[in-house]
C-alpha positions as CSV (number, residue, x, y, z in Angstrom):
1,X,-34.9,58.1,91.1
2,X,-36.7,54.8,91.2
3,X,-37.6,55.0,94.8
4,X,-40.1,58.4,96.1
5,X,-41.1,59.1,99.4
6,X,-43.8,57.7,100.9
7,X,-43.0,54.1,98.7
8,X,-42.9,51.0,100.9
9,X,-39.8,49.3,100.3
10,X,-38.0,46.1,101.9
11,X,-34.5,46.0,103.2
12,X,-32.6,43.4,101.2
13,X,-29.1,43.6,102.9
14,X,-27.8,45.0,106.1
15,X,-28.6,44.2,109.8
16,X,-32.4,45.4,109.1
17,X,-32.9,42.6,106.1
18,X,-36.2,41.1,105.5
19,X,-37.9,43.8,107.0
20,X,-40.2,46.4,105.4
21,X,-40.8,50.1,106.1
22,X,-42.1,53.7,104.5
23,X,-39.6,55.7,102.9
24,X,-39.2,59.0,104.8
25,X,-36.7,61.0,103.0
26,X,-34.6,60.4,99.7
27,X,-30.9,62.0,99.5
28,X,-30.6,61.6,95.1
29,X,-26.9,63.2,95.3
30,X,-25.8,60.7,97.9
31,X,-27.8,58.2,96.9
32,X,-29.7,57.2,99.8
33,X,-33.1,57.4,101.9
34,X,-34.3,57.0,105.1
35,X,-37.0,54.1,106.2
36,X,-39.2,54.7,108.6
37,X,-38.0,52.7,112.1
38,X,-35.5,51.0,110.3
39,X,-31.6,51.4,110.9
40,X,-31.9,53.0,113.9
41,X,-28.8,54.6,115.0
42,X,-27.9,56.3,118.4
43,X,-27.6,59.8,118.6
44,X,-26.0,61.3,121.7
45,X,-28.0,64.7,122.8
46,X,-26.5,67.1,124.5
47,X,-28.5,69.5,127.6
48,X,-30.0,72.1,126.1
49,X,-30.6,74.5,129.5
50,X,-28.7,74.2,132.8
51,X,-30.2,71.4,135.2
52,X,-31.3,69.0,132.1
53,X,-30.1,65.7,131.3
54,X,-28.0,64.9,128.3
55,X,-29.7,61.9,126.6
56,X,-29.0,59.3,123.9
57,X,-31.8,59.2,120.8
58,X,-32.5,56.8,118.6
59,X,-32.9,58.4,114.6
60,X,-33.3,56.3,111.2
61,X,-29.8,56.4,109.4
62,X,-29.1,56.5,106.1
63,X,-29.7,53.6,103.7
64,X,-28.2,53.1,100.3
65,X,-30.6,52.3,97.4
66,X,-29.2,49.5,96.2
67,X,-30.2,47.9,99.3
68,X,-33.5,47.9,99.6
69,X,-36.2,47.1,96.8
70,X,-39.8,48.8,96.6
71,X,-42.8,46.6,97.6
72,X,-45.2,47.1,95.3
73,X,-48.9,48.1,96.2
74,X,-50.5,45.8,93.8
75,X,-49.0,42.3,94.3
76,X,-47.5,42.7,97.8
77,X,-44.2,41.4,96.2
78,X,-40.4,43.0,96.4
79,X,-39.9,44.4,92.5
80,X,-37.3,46.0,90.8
81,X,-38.6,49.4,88.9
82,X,-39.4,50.0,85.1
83,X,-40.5,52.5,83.2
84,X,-43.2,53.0,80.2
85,X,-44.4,56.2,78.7
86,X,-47.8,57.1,77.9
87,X,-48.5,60.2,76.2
88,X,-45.9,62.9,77.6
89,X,-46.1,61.3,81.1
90,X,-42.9,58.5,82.5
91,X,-44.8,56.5,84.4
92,X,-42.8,53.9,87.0
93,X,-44.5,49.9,86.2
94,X,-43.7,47.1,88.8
95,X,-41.5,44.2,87.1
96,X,-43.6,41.5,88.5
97,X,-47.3,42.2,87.5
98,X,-47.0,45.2,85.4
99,X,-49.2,47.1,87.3
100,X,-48.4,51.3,87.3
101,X,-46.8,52.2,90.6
């Protein structure tokens, strides 16, 4: 996975585009994360005890990855990912400015 937890990425398509959030969770087999604020969805919640209100929630859905790109911490810039190796460590490098992510 290109993208971690934690990462700052931008949204580059979708109702959410141009904006920029933390990465909360990443779903590898599906594909997919979670941004912080972003792609809010409505969740309707159901009383829990008697005498409570039901209520409608707003959660972060799903994103795919190949919709957002990862801001990197260096130059401030969207950047696709690349890879160099140094020793026995994979280390993730920003396109841009080749700075070590």
């Amino acid at each position: 996975m290109k993208i971690k937890k934690n990462d700052q990425v931008k949204i580059v398509i979708g109702k959410d585009s141009g904006k920029t959030g933390k990465v909360l969770r990443v779903f590898p087999k599906e594909n997919r994360l979670t941004v912080e604020g972003l792609n809010l969805v409505k969740k309707h919640m159901r009383p829990r005890r008697e005498g409570e209100q039901g209520q409608r929630v707003e959660i972060s859905g799903k994103l795919n990855i190949s919709n957002v790109m990862l801001v990197c911490p260096k130059c401030g810039k969207p950047t696709r990912v690349g890879f160099k190796v140094a020793g026995d460590k994979k280390l993730r490098v920003c396109k841009k400015c080749k700075a070590e992510l």
